[in-house]
C-alpha positions, -999 to +999 in steps of 0.1 A: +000+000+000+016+034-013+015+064+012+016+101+002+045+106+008+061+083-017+062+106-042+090+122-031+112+089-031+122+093+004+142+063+023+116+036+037+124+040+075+114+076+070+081+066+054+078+046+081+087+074+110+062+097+094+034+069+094+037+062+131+037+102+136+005+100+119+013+119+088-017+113+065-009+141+035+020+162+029+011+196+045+014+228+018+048+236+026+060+201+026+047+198-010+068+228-024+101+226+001+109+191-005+116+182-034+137+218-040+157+206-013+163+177-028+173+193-063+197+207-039+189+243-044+188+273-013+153+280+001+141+311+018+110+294+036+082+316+047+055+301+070+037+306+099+037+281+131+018+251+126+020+248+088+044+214+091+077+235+082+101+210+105+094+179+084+093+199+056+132+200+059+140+177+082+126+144+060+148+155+032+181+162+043+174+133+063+174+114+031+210+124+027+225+113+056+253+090+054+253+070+083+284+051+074+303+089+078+310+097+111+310+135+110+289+165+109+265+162+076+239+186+089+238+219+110+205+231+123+203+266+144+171+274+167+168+310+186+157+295+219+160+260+238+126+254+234+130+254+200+157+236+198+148+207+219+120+204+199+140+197+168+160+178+181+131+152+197+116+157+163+154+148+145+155+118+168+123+108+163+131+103+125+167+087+131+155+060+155+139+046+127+172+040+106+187+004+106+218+017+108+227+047+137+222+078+130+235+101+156+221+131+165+234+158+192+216+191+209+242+215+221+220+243+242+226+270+266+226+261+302+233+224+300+263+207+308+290+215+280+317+194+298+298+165+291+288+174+254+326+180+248+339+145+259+311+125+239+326+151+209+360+135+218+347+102+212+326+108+178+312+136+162+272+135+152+258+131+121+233+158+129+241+192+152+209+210+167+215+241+187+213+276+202+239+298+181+258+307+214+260+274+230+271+259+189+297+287+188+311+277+220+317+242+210+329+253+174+350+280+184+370+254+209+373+228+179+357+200+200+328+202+174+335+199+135+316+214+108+337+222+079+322+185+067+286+195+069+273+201+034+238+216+047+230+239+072+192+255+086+186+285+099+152+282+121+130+309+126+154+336+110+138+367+125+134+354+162+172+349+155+172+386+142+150+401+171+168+382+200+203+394+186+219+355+180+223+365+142+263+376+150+265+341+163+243+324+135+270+338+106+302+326+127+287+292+123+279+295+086+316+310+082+329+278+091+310+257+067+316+244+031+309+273+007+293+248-015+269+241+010+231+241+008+215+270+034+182+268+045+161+295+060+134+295+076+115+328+084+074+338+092+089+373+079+123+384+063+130+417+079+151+442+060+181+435+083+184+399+076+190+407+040+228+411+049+231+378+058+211+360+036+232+378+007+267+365+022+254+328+025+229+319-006+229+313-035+206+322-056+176+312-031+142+302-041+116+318-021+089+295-005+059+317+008+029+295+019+002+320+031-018+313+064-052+309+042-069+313+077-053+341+097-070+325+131-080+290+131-121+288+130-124+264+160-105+295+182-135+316+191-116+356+189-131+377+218-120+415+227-128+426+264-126+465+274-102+469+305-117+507+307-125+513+348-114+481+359-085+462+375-064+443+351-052+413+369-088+412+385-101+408+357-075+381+343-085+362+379-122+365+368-114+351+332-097+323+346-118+309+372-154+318+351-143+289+327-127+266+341-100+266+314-083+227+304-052+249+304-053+289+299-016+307+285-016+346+295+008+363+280+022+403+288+048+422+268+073+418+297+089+397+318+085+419+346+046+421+341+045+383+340+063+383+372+034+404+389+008+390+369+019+354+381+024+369+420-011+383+417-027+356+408-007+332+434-020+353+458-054+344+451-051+308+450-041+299+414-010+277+409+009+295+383+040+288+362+063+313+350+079+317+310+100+343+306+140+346+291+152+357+329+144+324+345+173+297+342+175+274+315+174+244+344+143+264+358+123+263+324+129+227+316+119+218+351+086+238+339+079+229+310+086+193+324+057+198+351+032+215+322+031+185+300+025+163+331-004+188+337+007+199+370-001+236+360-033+248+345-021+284+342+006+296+329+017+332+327+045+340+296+061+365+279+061+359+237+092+335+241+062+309+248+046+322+213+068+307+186+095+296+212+076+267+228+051+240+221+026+233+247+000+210+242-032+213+249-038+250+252-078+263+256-075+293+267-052+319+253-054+354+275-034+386+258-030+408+291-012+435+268-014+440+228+020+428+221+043+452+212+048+435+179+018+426+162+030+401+141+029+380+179-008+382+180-012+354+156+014+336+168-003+342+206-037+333+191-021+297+177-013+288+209-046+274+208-074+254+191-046+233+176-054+198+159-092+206+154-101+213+190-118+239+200-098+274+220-106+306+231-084+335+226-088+366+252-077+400+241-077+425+267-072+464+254-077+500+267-084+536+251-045+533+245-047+504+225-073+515+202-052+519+168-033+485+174-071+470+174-078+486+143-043+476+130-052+437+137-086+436+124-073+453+090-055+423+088-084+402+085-085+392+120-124+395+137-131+402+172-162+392+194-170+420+219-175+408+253-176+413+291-181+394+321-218+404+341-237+383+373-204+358+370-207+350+330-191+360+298-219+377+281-216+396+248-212+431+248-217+462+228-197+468+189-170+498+202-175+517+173-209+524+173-206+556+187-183+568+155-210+548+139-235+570+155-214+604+148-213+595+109-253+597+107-255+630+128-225+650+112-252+680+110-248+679+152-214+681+148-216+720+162-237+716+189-228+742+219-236+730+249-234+768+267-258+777+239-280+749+246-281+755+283-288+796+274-317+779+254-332+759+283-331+790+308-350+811+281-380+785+288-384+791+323-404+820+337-378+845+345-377+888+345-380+902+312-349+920+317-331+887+327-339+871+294-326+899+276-297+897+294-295+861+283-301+864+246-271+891+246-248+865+257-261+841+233-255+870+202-220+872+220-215+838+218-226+835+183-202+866+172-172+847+189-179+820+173-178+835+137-149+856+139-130+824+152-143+805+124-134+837+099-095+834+112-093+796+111-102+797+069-081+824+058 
């Protein structure tokens, strides 16, 4: 029985590693990356989280391992542990399929280097995984080699950008064969990484596969007004109305998560913490506890956006418009993954009016709610008072000291005070003209 994937005359143990993963069809970006990686060509792959993008170049260059050569064939870069222990589970995944070994290695930031330096001393991997720092460390001291490695990835190019590793990212690719295939992998390509990408491909073909959906449809996309009320109250509320499977709040800062998280402690919740200033041992213990489901809320800064897989998700909570809106999507993805259903929170203020606008010209729609007698209850469309404004432009110069000169007129006062009135009325009118005169010439 043929499976999908044999068109693209991949080894058998990796048609068999992708059946037990339960790969039914190639994804989109699978179908146009794989077999350009195969002709050998350098990709520029643009794609949002989710779309399949790891297999897309893992399963080929995987095809080209040697197993009988024991050195570096294959350099893979990640911005953040997370991500990089994720490729490599997925890597390993795929090799421990192989009939013969094929080995692959994970070289991040806070684990024990002495150790990954004497297994180096004994054999060098077939496949390197990595935070640039931690790789640079181990290339730098010439305990790891990667002249040999004809193919190198560069994952999630502008998280690389934005968290300044890209100085790190081109002393790797300095030390590899200049007849090497690059791959990189990008959801945007920010003028600055143009630099780079000049120095280390050629001629690149662009992959762009386009999020058809901007928001999954089983996320249900709600906005909630923050005007009058206390934040982190209201998060508490949110969290505890629902009773969420498992409810990700993110802020802009790691500071803010820090108080969010203390907050909430405070009134009972059991809260983890994701954020780049807790240790490296810290987040793995973690992340460790939130996949045994020892944490229903967690509280995250946008490293847990593209930086971390957590399964499971229901209820997203955006304390804060991120800074960067390109994060809302990724945010948002977070949940109502594999079919189920989520719920993603936005909370906003008269400040964050614009970014709101911004967002929805994007293609993204918002439910307005708000939470009465205990419930999540729909709530009023924000604009309908400019709504309101565009069918009364005409009332546009209403005077309110006019109007109250008007309602004085009606009651029964002296004659002499309701001359006095209508005086300052023709005053007010005069005023009002010769402003208006100076303000059109």
């Amino acid at each position: 029985m043929t499976h999908p994937f044999d068109r693209f005359n991949l080894n058998d143990y990796l048609i068999e590693a992708i059946s037990d993963i339960g790969f039914k069809e190639p994804t989109e970006i699978q179908e146009k990356v794989i077999p350009v990686v195969k002709k050998g060509r350098d990709i520029i792959g643009q794609s949002q989280t989710g779309s399949g993008k790891t297999h897309a170049f893992l399963l080929p260059l995987f095809n080209q391992i040697d197993p009988d050569k024991e050195e570096v064939q294959i350099v893979i870069t990640a911005p953040s542990r997370e991500l990089a222990e994720q490729l490599a589970n997925a890597a390993s995944q795929l090799a421990s399929y192989s009939e013969k070994p094929i080995n692959v290695q994970s070289y991040i930031g806070g684990t024990d280097k002495n150790k990954q330096i004497q297994k180096l001393q004994h054999a060098q991997p077939h496949v390197v995984i990595g935070t640039p720092g931690r790789l640079v460390d181990v290339i730098e001291s010439n305990d790891l080699l990667i002249y040999t490695a004809d193919y190198m990835v560069v994952d999630e190019a502008d998280m690389t950008l934005d968290m300044g590793f890209l100085e790190d990212v081109d002393k790797i690719a300095a030390r590899l064969q200049e007849n090497g295939q690059m791959l990189v992998f990008s959801a945007t390509v920010p003028q600055k990484l143009q630099p780079f990408l000049k120095k280390y491909m050629n001629n690149p073909i662009i992959i762009e596969v386009e999020n058809k959906q901007v928001i999954a449809d089983t996320v249900s996309n709600w906005l909630i007004s923050t005007k009058g009320k206390n934040k982190i109250n209201l998060i508490h509320r949110l969290l505890t109305i629902g009773q969420p499977y498992l409810a990700l709040v993110f802020a802009n800062t790691k500071e803010y998560v820090d108080e969010i998280a203390e907050e909430l402690k405070k009134k009972g919740l059991k809260v983890a913490v994701i954020h780049g200033g807790i240790s490296s041992r810290e987040r793995r213990r973690v992340m460790r506890q939130i996949q045994n489901l020892e944490y229903q809320y967690i509280v995250a800064t946008d490293l847990a956006a593209r930086g971390i897989d957590i399964e499971g998700v229901s209820h997203v909570i955006n304390a804060e418009v991120p800074q960067d809106l390109d994060y809302f999507v990724h945010r948002v993805g977070r949940t109502g993954r594999n079919q189920l259903s989520g719920i993603a929170i936005t909370l906003y203020g008269p400040d964050d009016e614009q970014d709101i606008v911004t967002i929805e010209k994007r293609g993204i729609t918002f439910s307005p709610k708000e939470i009465k007698n205990g419930e999540i209850v729909d709530s009023y469309d924000r604009n309908r008072r400019n709504q309101r404004k565009g069918k009364n432009v005409q009332k546009t110069d209403f005077d309110p000291e006019i109007h109250g000169l008007r309602k004085k007129l009606k009651k029964n006062v002296k004659p002499g005070y309701k001359r006095k009135i209508e005086r300052k009325k023709q005053d007010k009118r005069r005023r009002a003209k010769r402003l208006n005169s100076k303000d059109n010439k």
